[in-house]
Each structure stands twice: as structure tokens, then as C-alpha cells.
N, C-alpha and C positions, 0 to 999 in steps of 0.2 A: 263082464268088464271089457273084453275084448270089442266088442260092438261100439263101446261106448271112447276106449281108444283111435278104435278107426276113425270116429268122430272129430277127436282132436286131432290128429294128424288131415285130414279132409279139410279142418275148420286151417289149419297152419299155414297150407301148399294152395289151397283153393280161394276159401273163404276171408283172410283175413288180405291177403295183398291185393284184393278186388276194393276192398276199406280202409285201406292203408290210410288214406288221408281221415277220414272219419276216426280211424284209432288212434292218429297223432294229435289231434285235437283233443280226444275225452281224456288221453294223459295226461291234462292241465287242468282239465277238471271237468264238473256236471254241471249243468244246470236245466234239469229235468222238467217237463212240462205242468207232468202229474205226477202225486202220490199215489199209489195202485194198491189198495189193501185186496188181496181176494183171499180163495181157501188154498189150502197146501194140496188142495187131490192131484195127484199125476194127471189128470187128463185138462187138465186148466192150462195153457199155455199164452201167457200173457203177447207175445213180441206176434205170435203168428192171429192172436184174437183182435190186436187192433195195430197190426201191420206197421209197428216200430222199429225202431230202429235201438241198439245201443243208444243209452244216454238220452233214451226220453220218457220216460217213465223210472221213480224210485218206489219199487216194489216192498210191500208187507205181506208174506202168508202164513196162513195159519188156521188148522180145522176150525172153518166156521167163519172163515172171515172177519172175526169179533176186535170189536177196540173195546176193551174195558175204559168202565168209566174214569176220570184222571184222579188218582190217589196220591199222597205222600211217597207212596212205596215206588220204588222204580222196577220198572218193568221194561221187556224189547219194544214190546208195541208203543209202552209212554216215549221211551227213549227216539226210538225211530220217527214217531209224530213231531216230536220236538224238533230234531236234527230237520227233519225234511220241512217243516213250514218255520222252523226260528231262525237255523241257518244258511239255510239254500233259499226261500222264500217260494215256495213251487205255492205256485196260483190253482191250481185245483186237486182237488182229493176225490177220488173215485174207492168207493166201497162195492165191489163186484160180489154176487152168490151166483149158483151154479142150481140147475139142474140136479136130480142124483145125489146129493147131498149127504155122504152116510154122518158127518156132525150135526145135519139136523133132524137123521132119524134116531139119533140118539138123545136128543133134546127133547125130542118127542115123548122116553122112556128114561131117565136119565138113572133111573130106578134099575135099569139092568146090565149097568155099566159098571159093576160092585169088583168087576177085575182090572178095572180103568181106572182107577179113582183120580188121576190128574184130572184125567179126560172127564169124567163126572163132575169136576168141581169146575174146570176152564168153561163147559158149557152151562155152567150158570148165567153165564154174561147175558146167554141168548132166550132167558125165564120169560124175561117180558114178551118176548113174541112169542112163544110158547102160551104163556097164558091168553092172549091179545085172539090166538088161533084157535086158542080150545071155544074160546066167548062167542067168539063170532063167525068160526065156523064150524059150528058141532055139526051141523047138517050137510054137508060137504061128500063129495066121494071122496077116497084117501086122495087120489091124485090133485084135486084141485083143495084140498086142507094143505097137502105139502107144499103147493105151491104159496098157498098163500101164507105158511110156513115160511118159506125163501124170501118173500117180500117182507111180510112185519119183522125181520132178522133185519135185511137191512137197514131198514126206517128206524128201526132201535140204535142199530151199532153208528148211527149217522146222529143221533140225537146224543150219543156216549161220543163221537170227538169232538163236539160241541162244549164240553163241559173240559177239553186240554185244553191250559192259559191261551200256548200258541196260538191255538186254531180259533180261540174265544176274541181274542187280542186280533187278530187276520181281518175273522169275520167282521167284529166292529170295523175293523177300517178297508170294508171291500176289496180286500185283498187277497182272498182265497174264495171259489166258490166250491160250493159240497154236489157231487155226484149219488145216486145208487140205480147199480145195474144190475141186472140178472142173466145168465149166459143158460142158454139152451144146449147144452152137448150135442144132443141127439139133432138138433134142426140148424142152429148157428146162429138161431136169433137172438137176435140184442135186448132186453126192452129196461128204459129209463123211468126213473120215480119222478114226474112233474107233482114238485111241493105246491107249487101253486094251486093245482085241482084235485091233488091227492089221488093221482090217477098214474097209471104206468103207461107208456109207450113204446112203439115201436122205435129205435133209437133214431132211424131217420125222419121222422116224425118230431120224436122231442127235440131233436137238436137241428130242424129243418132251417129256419135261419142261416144260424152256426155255417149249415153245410153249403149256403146258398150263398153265403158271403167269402168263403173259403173258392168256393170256385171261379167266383167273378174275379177273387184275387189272382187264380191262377190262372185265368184266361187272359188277362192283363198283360199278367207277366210274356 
């Protein structure tokens, strides 16, 4: 705890009167660019993975990255989804997996998870790529099965916020678009799900436009 004090006191005297203006503004409120579901692992650190700022991203985590499907029943993930595309109205949703994944190497075996039993039942959510992985890639070395593990997870959990009103409601009237990423720990790379070809890329690649219109904008300026 000591370490993690020094932190505040750093973040107090240093870090916060350098933002001063930026923290006097988010006092009034948010309005975030993106929703950012990723996993809860310690080593995921959203603000420094795509270089935000306070108040631009409204974060979900949780082992596995997973949105369950939209039920009756209320849940944080239902609830959070709600709040951030019903009443903030954030225009994109990014569903982030990692690398390393120890929620999907227990997806993988869910069977020996008999001292977890939350944990064995929440990674149900993630069956379908589970199964989607066994079909299609029985043949696979481990490394490239997990990976393509990490991908049919999120193509699943992306097809599961499809079916909350909100996000049902958004999409029909283009006004939210759907993300999924995959983060590399160990190299840093990015790579993005193009729905269109069913193919992942390199994120400056999927979003090469995106980044080409962004610049011109800033050279402008």
C-alpha cells in the first residue's frame, strides 16, 4: 500500500495541477467517446493502451471480457451497457481480449474449475467460442487454437451486445458503431475484427482511413 500511496500523493502535487483545467471540466460531467469492455487482468491497462485521457473512454471489466446475453435479470454488465449507450449516448463500443488470457484458458477446461464455481458458470457466456474453436481448430498448435480462442470470444461477446434494447435500438439508427480488438502484451500489437471480410487486422490497417482523416484534420488545425 505504501507504493500505491506514493502514487496519490505524486498524482495530487504533480499530476493533477498539470489538468487542472481538464478536471474542472469532467466535474460537470462525461461524455465519453467509447465504451471499453476489456478483461479485469492486471496487466491490461486501458488509458496507457490507447493513450486517453480522463473522461474518454467508459470502461467495463471483467474475467473474459464477456457481455452476457440481454436478460430480464439485472446485471453490472446489463446495467453499464444501458447507462453508457441509453444515457450518455457513446457512439462506439469496443470489446478488447488480450493475449495470456488465463478466463480463456479456463473456458478451454471449464471442468477443472470445481473450486471456482462463479468462475465456472460466468465463463459459460464464452461456450460458444469455445465450441466454434474445438470445430475448427482441432488441428491447430496450442498457441494458434488460443488464439483463435481470443478471437471467436470476442465475435461472440459482440453478437451478445447486439441482442441489449439499447445497443439493438443505437444500431438500427446508426448511432453506435461495434468494435473488437485484441491486445498483444507481450509485442503491443493491436489487431481489429473487419466484419465486412471476417478477417482481423492490424489496427492501423482497419482503421487506415479513420487515421488518415484524423490527420489531415490535425494538420489543418
Amino acid at each position: 500500500m505504501p507504493h500505491f500511496a506514493h502514487g496519490v500523493v505524486k498524482f495530487q502535487r504533480e499530476v493533477f495541477p498539470e489538468k487542472a483545467d481538464l478536471f474542472e471540466r469532467l466535474a460537470t460531467g462525461q461524455s465519453p467517446e467509447a465504451l471499453f469492455i476489456t478483461c479485469s487482468d492486471s496487466r491490461i491497462e486501458t488509458a496507457m493502451l490507447t493513450q486517453t485521457d480522463p473522461g474518454e473512454l467508459f470502461i467495463c471489466r471483467n474475467a473474459g471480457n464477456i457481455v452476457p446475453p440481454h436478460t430480464n435479470q439485472t446485471g453490472g454488465m446489463t446495467a453499464s451497457i444501458e447507462f453508457a449507450i441509453g444515457a450518455l449516448g457513446i457512439p462506439h463500443i469496443v470489446i478488447c481480449g488480450h493475449t495470456e488470457c488465463g478466463a480463456m484458458k479456463g473456458a478451454m477446461n471449464r471442468e477443472g474449475l470445481t473450486n471456482l464455481p462463479h468462475v465456472r458458470e460466468w465463463l459459460g457466456y464464452a461456450q460458444g467460442a469455445v465450441d466454434i474453436t474445438e470445430a475448427m481448430g482441432a488441428g491447430l498448435e496450442p498457441d494458434a487454437k488460443m488464439r483463435m480462442l481470443l478471437e471467436q470470444n470476442v465475435i461472440l461477446q459482440l453478437q451478445h451486445l447486439k441482442t441489449h434494447p439499447t445497443v439493438a435500438v443505437a444500431l438500427a439508427q446508426k448511432a453506435v458503431k461495434l468494435h473488437g480488438w485484441v491486445y498483444d502484451i507481450k509485442t503491443g500489437e493491436v489487431s481489429a475484427f473487419d466484419e465486412g471480410t471476417g478477417s482481423w487486422l492490424p489496427v492501423e490497417e482497419r482503421y487506415a482511413s479513420e487515421l488518415a482523416s484524423a490527420a489531415l484534420a490535425s494538420h489543418a488545425c
